[in-house]
N, C-alpha and C positions, 0 to 999 in steps of 0.2 A: 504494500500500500504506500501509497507515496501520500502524503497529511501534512502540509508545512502551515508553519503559523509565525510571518513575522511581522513583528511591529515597527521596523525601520528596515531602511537600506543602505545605511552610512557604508561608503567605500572608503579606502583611503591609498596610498602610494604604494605600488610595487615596483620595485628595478633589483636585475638581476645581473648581475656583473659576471661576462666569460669576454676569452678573449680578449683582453686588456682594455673593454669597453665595460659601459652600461648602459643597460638598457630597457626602459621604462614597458611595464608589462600591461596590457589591459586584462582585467580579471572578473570574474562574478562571484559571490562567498554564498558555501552551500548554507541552508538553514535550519542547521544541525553542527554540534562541537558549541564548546565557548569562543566568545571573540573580544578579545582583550582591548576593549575599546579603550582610547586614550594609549596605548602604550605600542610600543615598536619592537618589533622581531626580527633579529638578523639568523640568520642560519646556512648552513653547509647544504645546497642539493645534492643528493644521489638518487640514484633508479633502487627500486628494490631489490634483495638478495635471497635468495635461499640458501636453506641453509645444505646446499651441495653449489650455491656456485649464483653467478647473474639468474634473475627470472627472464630470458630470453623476449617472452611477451611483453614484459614492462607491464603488466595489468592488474597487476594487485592481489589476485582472484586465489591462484592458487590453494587448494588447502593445507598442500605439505607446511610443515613449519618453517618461520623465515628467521632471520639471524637477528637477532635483537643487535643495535648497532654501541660501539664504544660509546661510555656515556663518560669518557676520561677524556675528550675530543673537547676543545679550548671552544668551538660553536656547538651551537644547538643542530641536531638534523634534522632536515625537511626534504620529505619524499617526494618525488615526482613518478607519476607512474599515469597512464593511458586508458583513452575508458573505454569499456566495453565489457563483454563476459558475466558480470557481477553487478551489486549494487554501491551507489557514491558512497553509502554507509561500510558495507564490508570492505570496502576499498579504507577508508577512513578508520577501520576499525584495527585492520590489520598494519598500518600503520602506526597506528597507537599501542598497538605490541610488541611491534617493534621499535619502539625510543622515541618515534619522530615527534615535534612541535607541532609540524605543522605539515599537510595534506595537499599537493598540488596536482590536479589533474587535467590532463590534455587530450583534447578534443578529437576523436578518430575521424571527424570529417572535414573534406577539405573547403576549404570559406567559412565569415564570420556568418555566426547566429545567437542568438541571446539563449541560453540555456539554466534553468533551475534545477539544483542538485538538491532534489527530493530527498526527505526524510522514508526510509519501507521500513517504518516501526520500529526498529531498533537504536536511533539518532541517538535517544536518551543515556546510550551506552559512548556517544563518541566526547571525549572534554578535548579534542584540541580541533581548530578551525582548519579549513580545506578549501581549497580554493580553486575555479576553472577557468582554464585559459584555451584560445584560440590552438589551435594544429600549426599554423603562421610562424607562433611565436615558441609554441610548446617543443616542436620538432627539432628548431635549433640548440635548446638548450637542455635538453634529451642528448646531443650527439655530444655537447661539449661537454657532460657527466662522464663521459667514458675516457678521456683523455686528459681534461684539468677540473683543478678544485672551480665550483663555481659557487658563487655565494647571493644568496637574495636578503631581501630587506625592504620590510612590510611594517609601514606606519598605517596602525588601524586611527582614523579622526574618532575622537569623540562622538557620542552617539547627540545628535542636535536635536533640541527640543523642539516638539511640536506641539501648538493648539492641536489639534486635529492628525493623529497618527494613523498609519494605515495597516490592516492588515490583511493578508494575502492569505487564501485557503488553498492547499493542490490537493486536488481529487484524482481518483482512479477509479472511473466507474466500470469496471472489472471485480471492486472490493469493494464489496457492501460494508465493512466498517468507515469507510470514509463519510455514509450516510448514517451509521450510528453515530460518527463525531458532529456530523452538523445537526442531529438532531436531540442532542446531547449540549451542544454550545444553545440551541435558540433560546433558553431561557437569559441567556448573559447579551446575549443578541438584543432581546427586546430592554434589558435592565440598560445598557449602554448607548441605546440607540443613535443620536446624530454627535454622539463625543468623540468616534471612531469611522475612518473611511472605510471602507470594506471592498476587498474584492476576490475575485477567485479565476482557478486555471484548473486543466484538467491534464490528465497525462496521457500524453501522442508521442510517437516515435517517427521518423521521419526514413521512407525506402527507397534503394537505391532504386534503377529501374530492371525488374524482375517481374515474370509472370503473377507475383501474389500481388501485385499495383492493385490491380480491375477489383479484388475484393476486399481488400485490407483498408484501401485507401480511398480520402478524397485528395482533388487538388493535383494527381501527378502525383502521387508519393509523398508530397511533402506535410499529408495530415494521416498517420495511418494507427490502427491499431491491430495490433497479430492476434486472431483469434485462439481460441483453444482447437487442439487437433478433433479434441472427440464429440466438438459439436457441429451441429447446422449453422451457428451464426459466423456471419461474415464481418471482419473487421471493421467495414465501412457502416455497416449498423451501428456499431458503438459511436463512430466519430458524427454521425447525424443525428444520434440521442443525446452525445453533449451540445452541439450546436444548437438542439430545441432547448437543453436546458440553459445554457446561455444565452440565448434568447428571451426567455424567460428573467431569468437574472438581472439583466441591463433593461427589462422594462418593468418590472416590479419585485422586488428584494422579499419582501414580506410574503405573497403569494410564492416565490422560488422554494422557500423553504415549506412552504405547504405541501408543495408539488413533489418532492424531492423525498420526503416523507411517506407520501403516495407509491413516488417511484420504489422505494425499498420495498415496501411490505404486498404492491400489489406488482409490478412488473418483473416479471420474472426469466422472457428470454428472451434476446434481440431481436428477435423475429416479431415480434410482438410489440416492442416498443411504442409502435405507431398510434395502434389500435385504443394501447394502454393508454395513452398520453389523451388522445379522442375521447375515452370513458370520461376522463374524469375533466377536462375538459365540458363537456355537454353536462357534465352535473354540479360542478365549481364555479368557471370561470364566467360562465356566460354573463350571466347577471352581474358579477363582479368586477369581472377584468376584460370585456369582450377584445379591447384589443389585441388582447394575449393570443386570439385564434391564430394569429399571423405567425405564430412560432410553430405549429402543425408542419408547415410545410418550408 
């Protein structure tokens, strides 16, 4: 389940010194670990190791056991490793067993995209911060780990006050606990109402061009979600169930979580969605929200 909850987005400065330069990193911070706001982290990059030798992958994933790093080392270590195989949490997690500060991971696709390093339920076990960078910028200093010391240095800014703070929800409508947490929050929902911004995201993966496009995906591939093997439903069913519920969402907040409560307990398989969403539609909305009908289709 990927369930993220933050209340800010303070960034702050990364530059990573190889090659007898520096040079200034853009990054996104997962939302999960602690983040030591106000304070600065310098650290030693390497790739990860096992414990027979380099992880070849670079992905963090493996289960063998990995080599806890010298903690006799004059810097702190910070991992760099490549994403894919596993989740930003186990990746984050196993670097946390192994010594590191701090978590940097690089992006297996090539061009920028804004990417969220969802919490899948375990985050509460990660304490240090992790961080995701471009393939761009990731690649070059991936290559310079194997041959010189490189060293980063990360001012986290203080976290700025705001009247009006925001926070952000990721769903996986795959996990029906994502819809126990929203319907579990809406009493702090209603108690908070206009003191906090609200908004939410859902979790999509994005596929190369491969014969599972036509059913997994909207968009070309670049909305998809990969069904289960052992059912009827088609990937692209899921990613036109979020867009009705985002839909929903950006035109009435208070009706979404109605709906969405609905969707748990009575919609049960993607093939269905439609029909499900029409029920209750023709016995909710009409009176209430008729413009809502427009998110049907």
């Amino acid at each position: 389940m990927i369930l993220a909850l933050l209340l800010t987005r303070c960034l702050g400065e990364l530059s990573v010194k190889y090659n007898d330069s520096s040079v200034d990193v853009h990054y996104s911070l997962g939302n999960f670990g602690r983040i030591p706001y106000g304070h600065t982290l310098v650290g030693l990059i390497v790739l990860p190791q096992h414990s027979e030798g380099i992880d070849m992958d670079h992905d963090l994933c493996n289960e063998a056991d990995y080599q806890r790093f010298n903690q006799n080392v004059s810097l702190s270590i910070w991992i760099i490793a490549k994403r894919g195989n596993c989740t930003f949490t186990t990746k984050a997690l196993n670097a946390q067993k192994m010594g590191a500060q701090l978590l940097i991971v690089v992006d297996n696709f090539k061009g920028s995209r804004e990417i969220v390093m969802g919490d899948d339920g375990f985050g509460f076990n990660v304490y240090i911060p992790s961080l995701y960078i471009d393939r761009s910028q990731g690649d070059p200093i991936i290559n310079a780990t194997q041959s010189e010391q490189v060293i980063g240095r990360i001012k986290f800014n203080d976290t700025a006050k705001q009247e009006k703070p925001s926070v952000y929800f990721g769903l996986n409508l795959q996990n029906r606990d994502s819809f126990k947490f929203l319907r579990e929050f809406k009493q702090y929902y209603d108690k908070l109402g206009q003191t906090l911004y609200y908004d939410i995201f859902y979790d999509l993966v994005q596929l190369k061009d491969t014969e599972s496009i036509k059913d997994e995906c909207l968009g070309q591939g670049k909305y998809c979600i990969t069904s289960h093997p052992f059912t009827k439903a088609k990937g692209k069913d899921y990613v036109i169930e979020i867009l009705r519920q985002l839909c929903y969402w950006n035109l009435n907040q208070t009706q979404y979580f109605a709906f969405v409560d609905y969707f748990d307990k009575s919609c049960v398989t993607p093939v269905e969605y439609k029909e499900c969403a029409k029920l209750y539609q023709n016995a909710e909305f009409v009176a209430k929200a008729s413009i809502m009908l427009g998110c049907l289709n």
